[in-house]
N, C-alpha and C positions, 0 to 999 in steps of 0.2 A: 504493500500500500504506500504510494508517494507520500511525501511529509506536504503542508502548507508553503514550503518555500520553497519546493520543486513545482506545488502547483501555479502559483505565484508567477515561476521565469518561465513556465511553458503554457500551460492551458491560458492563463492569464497574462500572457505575456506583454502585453499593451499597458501592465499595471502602473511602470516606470514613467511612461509616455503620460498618462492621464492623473491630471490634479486629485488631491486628496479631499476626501468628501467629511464635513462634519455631520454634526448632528444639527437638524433644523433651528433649535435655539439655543444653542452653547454652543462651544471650542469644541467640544470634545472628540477629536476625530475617529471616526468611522472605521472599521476593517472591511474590504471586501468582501469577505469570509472568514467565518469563525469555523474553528475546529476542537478537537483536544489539546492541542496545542496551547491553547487559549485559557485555560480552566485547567493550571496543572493542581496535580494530587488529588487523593481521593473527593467526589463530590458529598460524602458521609458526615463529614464534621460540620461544613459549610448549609449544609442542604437540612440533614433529619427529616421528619416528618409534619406534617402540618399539626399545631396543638404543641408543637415540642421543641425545647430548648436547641437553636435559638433564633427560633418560629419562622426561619427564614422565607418559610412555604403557605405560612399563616399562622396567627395566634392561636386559631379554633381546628379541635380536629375533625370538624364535619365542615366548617367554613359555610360554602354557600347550599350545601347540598343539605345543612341541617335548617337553615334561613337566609333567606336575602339579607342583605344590608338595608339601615334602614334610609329612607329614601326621602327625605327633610329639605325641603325648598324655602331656599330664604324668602319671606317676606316679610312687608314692613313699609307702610307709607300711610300718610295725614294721620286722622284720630285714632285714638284706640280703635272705637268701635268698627272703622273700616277697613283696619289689619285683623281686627276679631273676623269678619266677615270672611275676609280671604282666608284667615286660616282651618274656617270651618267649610269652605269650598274646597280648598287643599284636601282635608281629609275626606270629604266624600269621593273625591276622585284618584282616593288610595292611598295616598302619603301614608305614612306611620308615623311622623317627627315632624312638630315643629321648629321651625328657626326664625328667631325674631331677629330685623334691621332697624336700629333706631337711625333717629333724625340726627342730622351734626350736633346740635344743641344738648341733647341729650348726652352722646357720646363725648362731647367735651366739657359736661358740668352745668351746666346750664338753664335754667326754668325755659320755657314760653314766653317769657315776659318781659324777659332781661334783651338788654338794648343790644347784645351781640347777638339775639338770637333772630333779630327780626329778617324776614325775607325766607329763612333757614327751616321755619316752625316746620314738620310734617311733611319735608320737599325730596329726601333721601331715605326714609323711614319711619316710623312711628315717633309720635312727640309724647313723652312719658315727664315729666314732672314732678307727679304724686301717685300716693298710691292709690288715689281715683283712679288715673288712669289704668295703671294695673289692671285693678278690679276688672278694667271694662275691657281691656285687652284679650283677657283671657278668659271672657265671659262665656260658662256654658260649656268650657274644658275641663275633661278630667284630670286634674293634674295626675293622679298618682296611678292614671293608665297611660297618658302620653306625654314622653319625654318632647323636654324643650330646650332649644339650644337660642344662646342670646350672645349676638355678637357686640359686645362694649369693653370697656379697657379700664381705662380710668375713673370711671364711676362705676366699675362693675359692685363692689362693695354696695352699694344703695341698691342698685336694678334687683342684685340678689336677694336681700335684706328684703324689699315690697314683693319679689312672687314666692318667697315662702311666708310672709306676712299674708298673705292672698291664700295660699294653701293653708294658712292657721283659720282661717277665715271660714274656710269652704268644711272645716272641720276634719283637716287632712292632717296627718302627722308628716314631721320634716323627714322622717324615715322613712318615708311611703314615695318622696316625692323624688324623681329621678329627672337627670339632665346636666347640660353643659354651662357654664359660661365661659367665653375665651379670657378675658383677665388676664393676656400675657403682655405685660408690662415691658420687657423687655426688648419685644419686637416692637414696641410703639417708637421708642429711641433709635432705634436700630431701622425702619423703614416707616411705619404709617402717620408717626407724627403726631398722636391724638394724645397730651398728657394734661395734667393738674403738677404735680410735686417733682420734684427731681426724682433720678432712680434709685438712691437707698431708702429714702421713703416709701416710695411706691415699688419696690419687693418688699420689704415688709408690710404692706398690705395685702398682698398679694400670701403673705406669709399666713398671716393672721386667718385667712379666709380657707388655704388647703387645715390649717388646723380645726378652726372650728367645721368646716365641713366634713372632715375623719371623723369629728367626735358626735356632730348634729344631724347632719342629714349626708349620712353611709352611701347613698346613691347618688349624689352630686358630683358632677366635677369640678373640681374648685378652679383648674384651669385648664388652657386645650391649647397646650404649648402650638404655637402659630409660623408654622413656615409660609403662608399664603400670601401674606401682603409683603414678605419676602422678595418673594417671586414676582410679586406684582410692582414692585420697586426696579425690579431690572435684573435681580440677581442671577444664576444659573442654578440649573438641578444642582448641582455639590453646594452651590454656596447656602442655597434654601436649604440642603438637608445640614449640612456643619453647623449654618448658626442656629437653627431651630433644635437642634440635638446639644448645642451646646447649651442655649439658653433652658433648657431642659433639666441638664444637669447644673446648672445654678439655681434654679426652684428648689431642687432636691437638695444641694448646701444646705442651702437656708433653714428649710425644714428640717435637716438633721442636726443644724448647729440648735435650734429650739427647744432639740430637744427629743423629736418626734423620731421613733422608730419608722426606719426607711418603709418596713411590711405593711406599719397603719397606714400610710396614705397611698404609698406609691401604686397601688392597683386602682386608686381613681386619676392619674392623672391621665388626661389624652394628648391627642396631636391631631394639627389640621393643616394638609397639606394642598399644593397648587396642584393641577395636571394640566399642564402644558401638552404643545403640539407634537413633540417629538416621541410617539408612542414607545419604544422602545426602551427609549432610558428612562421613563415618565415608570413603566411596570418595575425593571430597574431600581429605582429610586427608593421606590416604596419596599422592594424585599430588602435592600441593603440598609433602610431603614432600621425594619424590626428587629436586625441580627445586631445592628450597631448598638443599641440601645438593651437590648438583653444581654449582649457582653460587657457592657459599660455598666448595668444596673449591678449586674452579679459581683462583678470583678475590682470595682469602685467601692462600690457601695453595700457589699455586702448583702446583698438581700437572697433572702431565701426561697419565700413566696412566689412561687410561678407567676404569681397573675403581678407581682410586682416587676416584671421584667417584660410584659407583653405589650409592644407600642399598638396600643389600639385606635385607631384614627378616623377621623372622618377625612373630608375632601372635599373639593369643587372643582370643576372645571374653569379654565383660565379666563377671568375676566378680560385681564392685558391681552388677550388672542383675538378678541371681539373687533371686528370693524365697523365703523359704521354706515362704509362704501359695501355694497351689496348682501344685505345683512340676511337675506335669507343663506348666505352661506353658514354662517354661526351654527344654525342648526348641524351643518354637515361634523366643524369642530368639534361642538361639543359634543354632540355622538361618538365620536373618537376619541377623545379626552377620558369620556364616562367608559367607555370599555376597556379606557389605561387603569384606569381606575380598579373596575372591576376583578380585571385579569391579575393588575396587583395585590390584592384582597384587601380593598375598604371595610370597614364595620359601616358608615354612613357615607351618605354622597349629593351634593348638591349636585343641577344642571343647570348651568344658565340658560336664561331665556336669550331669543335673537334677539331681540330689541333695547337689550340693556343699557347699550353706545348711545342710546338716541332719547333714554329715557324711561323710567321702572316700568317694570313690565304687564304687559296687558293680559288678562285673562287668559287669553287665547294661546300668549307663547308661553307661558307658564306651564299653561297647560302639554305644548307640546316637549316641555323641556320634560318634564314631568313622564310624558308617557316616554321619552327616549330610554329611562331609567327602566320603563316598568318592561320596554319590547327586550332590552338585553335583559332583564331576567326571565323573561317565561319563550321569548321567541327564539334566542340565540342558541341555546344551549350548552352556554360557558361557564355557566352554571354548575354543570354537571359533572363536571373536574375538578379535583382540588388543586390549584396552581397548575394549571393546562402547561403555559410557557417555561415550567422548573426541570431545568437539565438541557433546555437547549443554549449550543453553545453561545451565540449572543446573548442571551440574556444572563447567562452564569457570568460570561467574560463581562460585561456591563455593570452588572451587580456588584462585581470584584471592586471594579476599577474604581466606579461613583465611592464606594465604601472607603477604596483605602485612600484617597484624594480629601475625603471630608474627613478624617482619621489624621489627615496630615493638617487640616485648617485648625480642626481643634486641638490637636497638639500645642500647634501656635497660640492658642487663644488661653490652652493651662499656660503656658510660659509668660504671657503679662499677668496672668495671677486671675483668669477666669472671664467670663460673659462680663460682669460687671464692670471691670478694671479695663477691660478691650472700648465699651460701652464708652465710657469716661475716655478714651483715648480716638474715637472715630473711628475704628479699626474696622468692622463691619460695614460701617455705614461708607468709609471712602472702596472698600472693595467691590460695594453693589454698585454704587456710580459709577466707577468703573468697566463693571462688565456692560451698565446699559448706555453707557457712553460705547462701548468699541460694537455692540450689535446696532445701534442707531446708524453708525458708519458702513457696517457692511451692508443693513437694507440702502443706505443714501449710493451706495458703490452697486449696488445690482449682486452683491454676494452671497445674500438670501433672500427669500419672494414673498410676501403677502398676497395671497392670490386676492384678487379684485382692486388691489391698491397699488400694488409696487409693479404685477403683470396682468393683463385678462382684465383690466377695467372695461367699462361703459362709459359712454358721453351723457348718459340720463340715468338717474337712479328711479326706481319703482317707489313709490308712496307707500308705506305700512303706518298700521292706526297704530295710535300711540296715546297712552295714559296720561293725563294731563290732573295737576293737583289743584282745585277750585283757592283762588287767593283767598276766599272768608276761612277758610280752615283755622287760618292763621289767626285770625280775628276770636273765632270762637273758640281756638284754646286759649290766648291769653287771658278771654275772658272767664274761663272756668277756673283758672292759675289765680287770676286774683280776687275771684270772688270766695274760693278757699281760705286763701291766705287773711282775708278779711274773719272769717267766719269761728276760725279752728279754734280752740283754748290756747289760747297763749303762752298761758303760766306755764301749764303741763309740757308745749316746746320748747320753752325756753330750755327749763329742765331736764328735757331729752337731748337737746345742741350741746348744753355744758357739760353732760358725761359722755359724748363723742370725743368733746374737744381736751376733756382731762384723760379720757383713754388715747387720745393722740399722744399727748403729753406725759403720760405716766409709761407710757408701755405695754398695756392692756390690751388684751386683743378687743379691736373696733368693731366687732361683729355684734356685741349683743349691745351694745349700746346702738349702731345703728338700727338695727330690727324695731327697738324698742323707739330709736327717733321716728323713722318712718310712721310706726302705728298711733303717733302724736302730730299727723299730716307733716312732719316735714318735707320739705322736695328735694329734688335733685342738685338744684343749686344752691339751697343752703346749707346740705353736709358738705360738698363739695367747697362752697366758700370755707369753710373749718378748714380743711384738707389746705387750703389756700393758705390760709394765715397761721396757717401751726407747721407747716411742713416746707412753707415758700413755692412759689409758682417756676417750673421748670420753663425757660430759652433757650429755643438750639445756637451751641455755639458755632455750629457754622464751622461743622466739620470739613466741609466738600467744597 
């Protein structure tokens, strides 16, 4: 049998002749062909079995053949009560998870009311305040049969605090109540930009929140460590998964310098990953993932507890891959995105709609994003395999490579002394600009293609109906924001603000004090002003 570099200078003999091909959105270049060659030594140690140390083929040993993934479309826009509405259409046409989008206002501290919010109220997501709205968000949901996922950061502490204040409410126990929030502080500095307090404050709130959530409600995630906005900054596959694995393992620091036995929490925390266009390294990605992190959980940290070493994750398909030049194509990505997905084994999976570029989504793409999810599970039958793509040679060699490349960033990143010390040094954040500075050049140079933008455009684009948010929205939430505020006991806020602001202060975990503000009508922007003037307001220093 030829070796790969006899086939190379004869069968393939043109190889020399012809430029080297990368991967459609990274460096990463390409082999014409993989063989054994590629994937030396046994595949036994690397590989095992799905369910099994070090899960490289999946966390679960039945995977998709024992259940789908669950199948969680973000939404989120104007009033509560019209993201309630969407989310109870969602589920009649199958979802199993909700995912909430708040408004900017919300996701960066802010009431309704307040002079930075105007124009913003309900225009990107739901506008959440108080725990009215809550109430009315989630009106008519069972919490403690369907999980829900809430994308916020910096105020996630309060968002948390009002929907199990909501689930006390409805007479649900915090142990009944299952779900996400992403809370990953670290990626906000590092790509998305949405803070309140510098970063040693805000990890230790972030801190505060996996403890009490170990101890109060067993089925929450306290956080959903974040490679997505990663990715959506410019980063590459290796760069998403190194800083998202790295800032992973600085949660887990923290919690264990606390105090906290790595076994109590580390089986709730998750991950939320991009999938980009490049299918191969995208399936890739995700296995070299859950091996990276089960040998880093065991081998670091000690942990004993299987389910404490199993990166379990949700997902979405690439926002940044959206065009908004012939947008019925999106559909085609994210169909391919969602089966990177799949094939990689998500536990959960968003689909973006077509229309996202041009404006939140309408019913109708929602809908089809939605059923994109539901045709790869019952119509494809990729389903039916446990890791279909495990042992062939490109994806073993892929898997290797992405692994031991992001193996090498975080190396780098312990040698400034961690995620946080890098954080405080730009280090992450001038690597991502980086890499989407040198891809912006090579689409500007014709060296990669956006179909319908960069090749195969049109002179006329097609009209698609688009979701439009009524300007009184805006009106009638401020006026519910201050007709509260006007209304609530005073005395008893006051009282609930000042044991926030002395749990700031003293060291205390801010948890029970916030639960107990909220249920005293605080909003969103008042615990958040505390967080403000007790912790100092975080400026980028203008790394890049």
């Amino acid at each position: 049998m030829s070796s790969k570099k006899h086939w190379l200078e004869t069968t393939f003999k043109q190889a020399a002749e012809r430029p080297a091909r990368f991967s459609t959105v990274s460096d990463m270049e390409i082999e014409p062909l993989y063989t054994p060659d590629d994937v030396p030594g046994s595949y036994d140690s690397a590989l095992g079995y799905p369910g099994e140390f070090p899960y490289t083929r999946g966390v679960y040993g039945s995977m998709y053949r024992g259940r789908f993934w669950t199948m969680r479309q973000f939404a989120g826009f104007g009033l509560a009560e019209d993201t309630n509405a969407r989310f109870h259409y969602l589920l009649a046409q199958g979802q199993d998870g909700l995912s909430t989008a708040f408004d900017m206002p919300t996701l960066m501290g802010y009431d309704a009311d307040h002079d930075r919010a105007q124009g913003e109220v309900g225009r990107e997501g739901v506008s959440v305040s108080s725990i009215h709205d809550m109430v009315r968000l989630f009106d008519r949901i069972p919490l403690d049969r369907v999980t829900t996922s809430m994308t916020v950061n910096c105020s996630a502490s309060i968002l948390l605090a009002m929907y199990l204040v909501v689930a006390e409410r409805n007479g649900i126990a915090w142990e009944r109540v299952g779900g996400t929030i992403q809370n990953d502080m670290l990626k906000e500095y590092i790509a998305q930009k949405e803070w309140i307090c510098p970063p040693r404050p805000a990890l230790r709130i972030v801190t505060d929140m996996i403890e009490f959530c170990a101890k109060k409600a067993p089925r929450w995630h306290a956080v959903s460590i974040s490679g997505y906005h990663i990715r959506e900054a410019g980063s590459t596959a290796v760069q998403e998964l190194a800083f998202t694995i790295a800032d992973g393992l600085c949660y887990v620091e923290e919690a264990v310098k606390r105090g906290l036995d790595v076994d109590e929490f580390a089986p709730r925390l998750s991950f939320f990953w991009n999938i980009h266009n490049d299918f191969l390294e995208e399936v890739a990605k995700l296995r070299a993932a859950r091996r990276m992190w089960a040998r880093l959980m065991r081998e670091r940290f000690g942990a004993k507890n299987p389910r404490s070493m199993m990166l379990r994750t949700h997902a979405q398909t690439a926002g940044a891959s959206l065009t908004a030049q012939q947008p019925l194509n999106n559909v085609v990505r994210v169909a391919i995105q969602a089966l990177a997905g799949v094939l990689g084994g998500v536990q959960s999976l968003h689909t973006n709609s077509m229309d996202e570029t041009l404006a939140l989504p309408t019913e109708n793409a929602v809908t089809v994003a939605l059923r994109t999810q539901q045709i790869i599970a019952e119509e494809t039958g990729v389903t039916n395999t446990i890791d279909p793509l495990g042992g062939s040679y490109a994806v073993e060699a892929l898997t290797d490579r992405i692994e031991r490349e992001a193996i090498e960033y975080i190396t780098k990143i312990d040698a400034m002394g961690g995620m946080l010390a890098a954080v405080d040094t730009g280090y992450p954040q001038r690597e991502i600009a980086e890499a989407a500075f040198h891809y912006q050049r090579q689409l500007e140079k014709g060296e990669k293609t956006i179909v319908g933008v960069t090749k195969y455009s049109v002179p006329e684009e097609i009209p698609i109906e688009m979701l439009r948010i009524d300007p009184a929205i805006e009106e009638k939430q401020v006026h519910r924001v201050r007709r509260m505020k006007r209304e609530r006991n005073q005395a008893a806020l006051k009282d609930a603000l000042s044991r926030v602001a002395e749990a700031c202060r003293s060291g205390e975990n801010v948890m029970p004090p916030i639960c107990d503000a909220v249920r005293n009508e605080a909003t969103v922007g008042e615990i958040s002003d505390i967080f403000r003037a007790e912790f100092g307001v975080y400026t980028d220093p203008g790394w890049i």
